[in-house]
C-alpha positions in Angstrom: -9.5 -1.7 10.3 -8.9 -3.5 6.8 -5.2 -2.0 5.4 -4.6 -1.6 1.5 -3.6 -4.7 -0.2 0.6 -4.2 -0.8 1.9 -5.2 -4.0 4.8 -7.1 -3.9 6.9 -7.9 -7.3 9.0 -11.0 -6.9 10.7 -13.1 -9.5 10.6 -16.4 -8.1 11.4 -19.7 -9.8 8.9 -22.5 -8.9 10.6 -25.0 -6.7 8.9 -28.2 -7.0 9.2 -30.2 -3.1 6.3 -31.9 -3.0 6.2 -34.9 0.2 7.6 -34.0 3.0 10.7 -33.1 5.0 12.2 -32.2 8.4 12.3 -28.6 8.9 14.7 -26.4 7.2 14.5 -29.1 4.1 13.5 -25.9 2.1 17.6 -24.9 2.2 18.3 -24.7 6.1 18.8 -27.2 9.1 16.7 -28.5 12.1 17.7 -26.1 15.2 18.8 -23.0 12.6 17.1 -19.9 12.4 14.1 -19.1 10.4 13.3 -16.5 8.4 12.2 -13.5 10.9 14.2 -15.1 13.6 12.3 -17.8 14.8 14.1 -21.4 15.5 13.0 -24.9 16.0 13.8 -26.5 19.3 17.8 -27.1 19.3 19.0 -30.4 20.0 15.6 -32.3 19.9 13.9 -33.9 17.4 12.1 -32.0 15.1 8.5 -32.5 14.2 8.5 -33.5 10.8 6.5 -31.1 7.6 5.4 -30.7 4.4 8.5 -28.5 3.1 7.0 -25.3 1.8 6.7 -25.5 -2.3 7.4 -22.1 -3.7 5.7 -20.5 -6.6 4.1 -16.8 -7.7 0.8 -17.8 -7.1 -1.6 -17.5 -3.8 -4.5 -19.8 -3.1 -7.0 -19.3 -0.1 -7.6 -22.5 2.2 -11.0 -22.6 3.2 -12.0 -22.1 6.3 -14.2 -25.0 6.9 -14.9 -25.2 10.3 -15.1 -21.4 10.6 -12.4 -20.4 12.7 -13.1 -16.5 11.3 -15.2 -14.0 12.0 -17.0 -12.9 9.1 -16.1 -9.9 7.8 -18.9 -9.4 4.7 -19.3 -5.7 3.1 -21.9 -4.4 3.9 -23.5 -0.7 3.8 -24.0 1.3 6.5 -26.3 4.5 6.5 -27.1 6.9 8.5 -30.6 6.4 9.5 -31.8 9.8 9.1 -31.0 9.8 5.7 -32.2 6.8 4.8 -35.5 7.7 6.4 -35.5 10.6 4.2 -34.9 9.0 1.4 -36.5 5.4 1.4 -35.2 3.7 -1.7 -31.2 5.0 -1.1 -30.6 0.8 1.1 -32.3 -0.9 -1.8 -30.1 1.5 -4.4 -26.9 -0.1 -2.4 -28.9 -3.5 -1.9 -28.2 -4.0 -5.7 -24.8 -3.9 -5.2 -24.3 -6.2 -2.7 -26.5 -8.7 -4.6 -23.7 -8.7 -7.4 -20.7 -8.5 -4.9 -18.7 -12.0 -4.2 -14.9 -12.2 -3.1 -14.1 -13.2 -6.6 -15.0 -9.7 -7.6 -13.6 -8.2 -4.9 -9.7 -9.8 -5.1 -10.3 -9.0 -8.8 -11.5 -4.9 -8.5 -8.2 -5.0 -5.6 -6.5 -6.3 -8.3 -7.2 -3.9 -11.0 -6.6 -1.6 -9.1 -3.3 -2.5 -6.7 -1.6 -4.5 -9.3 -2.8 -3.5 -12.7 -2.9 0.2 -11.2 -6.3 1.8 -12.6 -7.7 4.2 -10.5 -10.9 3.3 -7.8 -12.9 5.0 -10.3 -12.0 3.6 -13.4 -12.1 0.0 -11.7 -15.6 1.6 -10.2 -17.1 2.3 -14.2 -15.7 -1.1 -15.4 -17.3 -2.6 -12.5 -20.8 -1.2 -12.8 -21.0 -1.4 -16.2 -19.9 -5.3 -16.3 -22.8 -5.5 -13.8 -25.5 -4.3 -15.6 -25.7 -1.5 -12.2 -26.2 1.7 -14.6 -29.8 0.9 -15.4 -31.6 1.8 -12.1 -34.9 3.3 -11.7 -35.0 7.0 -10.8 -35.8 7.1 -7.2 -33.3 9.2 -6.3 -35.0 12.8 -6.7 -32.1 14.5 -6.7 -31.5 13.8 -2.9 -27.9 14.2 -2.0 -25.3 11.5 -0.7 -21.9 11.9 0.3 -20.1 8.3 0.4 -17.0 8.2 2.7 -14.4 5.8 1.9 -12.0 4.7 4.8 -8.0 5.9 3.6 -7.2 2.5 1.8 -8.0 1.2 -2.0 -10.5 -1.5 -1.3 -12.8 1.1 0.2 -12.1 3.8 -1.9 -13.1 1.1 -4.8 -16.1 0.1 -3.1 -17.3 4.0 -2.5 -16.9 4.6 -6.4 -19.2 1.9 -6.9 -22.1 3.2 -4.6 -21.6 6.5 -5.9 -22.0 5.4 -9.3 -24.7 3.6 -9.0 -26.8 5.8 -6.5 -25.8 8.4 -9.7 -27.8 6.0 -11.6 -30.6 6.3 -9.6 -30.7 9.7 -9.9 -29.2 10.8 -6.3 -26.8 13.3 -6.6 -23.7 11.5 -5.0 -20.2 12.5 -4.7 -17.3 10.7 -2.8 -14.8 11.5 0.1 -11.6 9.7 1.9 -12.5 10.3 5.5 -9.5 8.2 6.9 -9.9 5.6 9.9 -13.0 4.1 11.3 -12.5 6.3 14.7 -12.9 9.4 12.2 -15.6 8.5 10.0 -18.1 6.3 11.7 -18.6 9.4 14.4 -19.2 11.2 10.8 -21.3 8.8 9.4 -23.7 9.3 12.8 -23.8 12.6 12.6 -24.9 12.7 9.3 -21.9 14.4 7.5 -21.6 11.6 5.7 -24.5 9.5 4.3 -23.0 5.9 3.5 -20.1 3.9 3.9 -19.2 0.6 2.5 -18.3 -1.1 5.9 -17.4 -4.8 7.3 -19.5 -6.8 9.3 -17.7 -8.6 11.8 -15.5 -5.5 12.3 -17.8 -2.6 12.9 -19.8 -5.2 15.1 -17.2 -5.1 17.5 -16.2 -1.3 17.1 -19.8 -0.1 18.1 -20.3 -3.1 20.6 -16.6 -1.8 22.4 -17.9 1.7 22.1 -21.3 1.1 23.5 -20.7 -1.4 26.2 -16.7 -0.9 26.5 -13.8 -2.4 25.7 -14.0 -5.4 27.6 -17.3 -6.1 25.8 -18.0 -9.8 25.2 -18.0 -10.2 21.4 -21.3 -9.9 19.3 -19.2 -10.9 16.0 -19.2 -14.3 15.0 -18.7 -16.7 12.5 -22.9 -16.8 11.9 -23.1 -14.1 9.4 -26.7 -13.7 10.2 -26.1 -13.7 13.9 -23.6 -10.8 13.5 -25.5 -8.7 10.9 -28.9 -8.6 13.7 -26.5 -7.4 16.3 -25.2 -5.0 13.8 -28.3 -3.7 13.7 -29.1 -3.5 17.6 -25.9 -1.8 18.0 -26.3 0.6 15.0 -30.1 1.8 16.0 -28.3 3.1 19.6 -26.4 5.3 17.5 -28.4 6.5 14.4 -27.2 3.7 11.6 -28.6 1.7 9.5 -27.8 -0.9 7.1 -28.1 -2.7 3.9 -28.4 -5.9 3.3 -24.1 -7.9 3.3 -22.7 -8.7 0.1 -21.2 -12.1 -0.7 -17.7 -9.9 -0.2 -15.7 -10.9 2.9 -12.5 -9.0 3.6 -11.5 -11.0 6.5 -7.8 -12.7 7.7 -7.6 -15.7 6.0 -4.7 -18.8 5.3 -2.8 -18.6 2.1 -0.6 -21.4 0.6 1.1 -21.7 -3.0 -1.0 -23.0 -5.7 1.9 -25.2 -6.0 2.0 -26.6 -2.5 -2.0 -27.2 -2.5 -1.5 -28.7 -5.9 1.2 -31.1 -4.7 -0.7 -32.1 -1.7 -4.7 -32.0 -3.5 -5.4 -29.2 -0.9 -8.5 -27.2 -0.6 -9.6 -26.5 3.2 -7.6 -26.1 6.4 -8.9 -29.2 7.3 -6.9 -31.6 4.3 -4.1 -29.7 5.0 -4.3 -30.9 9.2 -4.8 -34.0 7.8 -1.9 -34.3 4.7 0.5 -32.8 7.2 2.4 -33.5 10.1 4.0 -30.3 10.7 3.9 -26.8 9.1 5.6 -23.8 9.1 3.7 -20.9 9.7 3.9 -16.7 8.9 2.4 -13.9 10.0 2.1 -11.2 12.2 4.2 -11.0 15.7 1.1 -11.8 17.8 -0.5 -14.7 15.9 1.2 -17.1 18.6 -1.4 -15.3 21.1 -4.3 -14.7 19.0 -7.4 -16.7 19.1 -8.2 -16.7 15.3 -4.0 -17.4 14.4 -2.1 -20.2 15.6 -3.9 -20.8 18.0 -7.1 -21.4 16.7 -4.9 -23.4 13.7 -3.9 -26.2 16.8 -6.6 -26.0 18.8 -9.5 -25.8 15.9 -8.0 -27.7 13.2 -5.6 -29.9 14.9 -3.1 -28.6 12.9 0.9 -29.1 13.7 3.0 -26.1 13.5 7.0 -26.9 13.9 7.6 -23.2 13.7 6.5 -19.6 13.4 8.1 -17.0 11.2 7.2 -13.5 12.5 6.3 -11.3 9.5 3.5 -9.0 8.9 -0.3 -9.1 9.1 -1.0 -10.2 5.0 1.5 -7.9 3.7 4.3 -8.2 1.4 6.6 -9.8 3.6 4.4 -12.6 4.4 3.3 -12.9 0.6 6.9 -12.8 -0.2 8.2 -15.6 2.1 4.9 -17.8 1.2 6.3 -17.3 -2.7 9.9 -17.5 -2.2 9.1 -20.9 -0.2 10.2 -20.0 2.6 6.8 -20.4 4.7 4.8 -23.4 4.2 0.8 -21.3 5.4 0.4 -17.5 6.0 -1.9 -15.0 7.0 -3.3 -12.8 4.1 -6.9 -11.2 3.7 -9.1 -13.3 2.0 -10.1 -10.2 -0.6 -6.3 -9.4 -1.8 -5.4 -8.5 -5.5 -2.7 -11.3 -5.4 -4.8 -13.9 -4.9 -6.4 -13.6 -8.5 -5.8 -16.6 -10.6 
């Protein structure tokens, strides 16, 4: 389930430590506590990193050996009413022909930083795209969009409303809450769309269908995922649209500064600039396959130690700015991350 980008206000001086250090060379010692608790081994040598260069701004490393599932927006319908009403997919196709991550980090950020409403950001949006100007297939036909309970969605729901408006369906929008409330919704039919993830409703409808100790259909093959989408979704009455460009999906942040200072711009330069790294995020990315590690084991990469924060939220955005972590875990579609 994606969570609403936090805003996090921090007045933070940019601390230029470029090369690299032993750990704690950011203000404390080899052996002392990190922030969140975590320590490096006491009374051994430490594995030596690039000290963590502070700064306001957030810059994605790419994942370039696909460590992620993807995670691209993507409509899904219910299948009765898109049977009834043929052109309502290539209505929301439009959209997700004009939909990047860009876009999507900067509609998050109109709306979680610069603090317009999902339907203002919505107008702007489908106006800037030339969306407004659709042929009038609609007939009237009506379509309820649901929006999960957090910004990005709500956003994304204003958007296909608008434009299926355009088109001359009679839409209206409503916040449903979590997945498990609205994708039983969505199959019944009392809603019509909602603007959904990939990689993520993959695995709720493959856990729901086969159980939860499914093997995973998700992947990092977009078009591998999006055909068992599909398989999944006609066994319970959905359909879908064609992905956008857009991925919400967890992703590895540093400071402009730090990839600056080091000429980063994948996971892989930074396994190969440095020897050591300290790493935030959430208290379970020591266990999990897509956090640290994948990091080791897929990139190579050397972590001296883990800071236990939260999963992309203000306290990892705020110890990645305050340099205090070196990498974090954000998602890849944040407001923060706009340049």
């Amino acid at each position: 389930m994606r969570r609403p980008p936090v805003l996090v206000a921090i007045a933070a001086s940019v601390l230029v430590l470029a090369g690299c250090g032993t750990p704690g060379s950011s203000g404390g010692a080899a052996g002392a506590p990190t922030p969140g608790g975590s320590t490096t081994a006491a009374g051994t040598a430490a594995t030596a990193v690039c000290a963590p260069v502070a700064g306001t701004q957030l810059v994605v490393l790419q994942d370039d050996k696909h460590l992620q599932t993807v995670d691209n927006v993507i409509p899904a319908v219910n299948a009765k009413a898109a049977a009834s009403s043929p052109q309502l997919v290539s209505v929301l196709d439009a959209v997700s022909a004009t939909l990047d991550t860009s876009k999507l980090i900067a509609l998050n950020k109109a709306v979680d930083i610069d603090r317009q409403t999902s339907s203002q950001a919505a107008t702007q949006f489908v106006a800037a795209q030339q969306l407004g100007t659709q042929q009038q297939v609609g007939h009237g036909a009506k379509v309820l969009v649901g929006a999960a309970n957090f910004s990005e969605s709500a956003t994304l729901a204003a958007i296909y409303a608008d434009v299926l408006k355009a088109a001359g369906f009679e839409a209206s929008t409503q916040t449903i809450g979590n997945r498990e409330t609205y994708e039983p919704a969505l199959e019944r039919g009392d809603l019509t769309v909602v603007p959904e993830y990939a990689g993520t409703l993959t695995e709720f409808l493959n856990q729901k269908i086969n159980g939860a100790g499914a093997a995973a259909k998700a992947s990092s093959n977009l078009d591998a995922t999006v055909t068992a989408l599909q398989a999944l979704g006609q066994q319970v009455g959905l359909t879908f649209g064609k992905p956008a460009a857009a991925q919400d999906q967890n992703a590895f942040a540093v400071t402009k500064a730090f990839a600056d200072a080091h000429s980063l711009t994948t996971l892989s330069d930074l396994a190969k600039s440095c020897s050591g790294i300290v790493l935030g995020g959430p208290p379970e990315c020591p266990t999990r396959p897509f956090c640290e590690p994948g990091l080791t084991g897929t990139y190579g990469l050397k972590i001296s130690s883990f800071v236990s924060l939260d999963a992309g939220g203000p306290l990892t955005k705020a110890a990645l700015q305050q340099g205090k972590v070196t990498l974090g875990l954000v998602f890849s579609s944040d407001g923060s991350l706009a340049s």
